[in-house]
N, C-alpha and C positions, 0 to 999 in steps of 0.2 A: 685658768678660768677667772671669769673678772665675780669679783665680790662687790656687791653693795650692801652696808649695812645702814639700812631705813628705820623710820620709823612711820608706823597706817598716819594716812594724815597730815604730814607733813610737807607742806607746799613747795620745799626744797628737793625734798625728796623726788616728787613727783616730776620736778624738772628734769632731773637726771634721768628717771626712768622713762621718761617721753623722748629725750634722746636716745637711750640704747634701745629701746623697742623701733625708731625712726632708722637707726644705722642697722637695726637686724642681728643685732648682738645678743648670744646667750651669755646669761650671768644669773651667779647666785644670789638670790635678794636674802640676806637674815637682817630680822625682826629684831629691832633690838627694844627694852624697856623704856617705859615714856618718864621710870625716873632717872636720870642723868646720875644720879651714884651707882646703880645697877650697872650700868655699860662697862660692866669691866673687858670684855672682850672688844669693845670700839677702842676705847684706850689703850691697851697692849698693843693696837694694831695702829692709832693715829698720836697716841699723844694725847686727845683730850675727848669728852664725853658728848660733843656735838655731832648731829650727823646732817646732811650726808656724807658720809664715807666712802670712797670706792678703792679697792686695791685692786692692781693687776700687777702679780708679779709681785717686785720688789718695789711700783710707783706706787704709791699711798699720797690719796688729793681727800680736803677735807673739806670745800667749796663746790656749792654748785655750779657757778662761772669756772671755777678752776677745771671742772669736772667736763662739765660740756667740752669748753676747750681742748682738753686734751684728746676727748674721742672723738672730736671733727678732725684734730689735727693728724690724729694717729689711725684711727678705723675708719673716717669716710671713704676713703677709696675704697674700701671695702664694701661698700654699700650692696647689701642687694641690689640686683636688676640695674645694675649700670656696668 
């Protein structure tokens, strides 16, 4: 299952989630703190305390362009209704 870790509010975020909601993808959204020393759970998982975050699998992208890209490149054929 694919993981995003967001934070409410965050205009990056919201890119990433307007793609997988677009491609029809279930995934887990966690919440993470809006203090950037708290994210210890983004950092074990990315390396550094910025988000967005998405892991699938063993791919861990920590850019929103990186992130889109990669589910156009990998899940659009998947698309609902096509």
């Amino acid at each position: 299952m694919l993981k995003l870790y967001s934070l409410e509010f965050c205009p990056y975020c919201e890119v990433v989630i307007k793609k997988l909601n677009e491609l029809g993808l279930a995934y887990e959204k966690i919440e993470v703190p809006a203090a950037r020393p708290q994210r210890k759970e983004v950092f074990q998982v990315s390396g550094q305390n910025t988000v967005p975050v998405l892991q699938d699998g063993d791919v861990v992208l920590s850019d929103e362009e990186e992130i889109v890209g990669y589910l156009d490149r990998t899940y659009n054929s998947l698309k609902k209704g096509d």
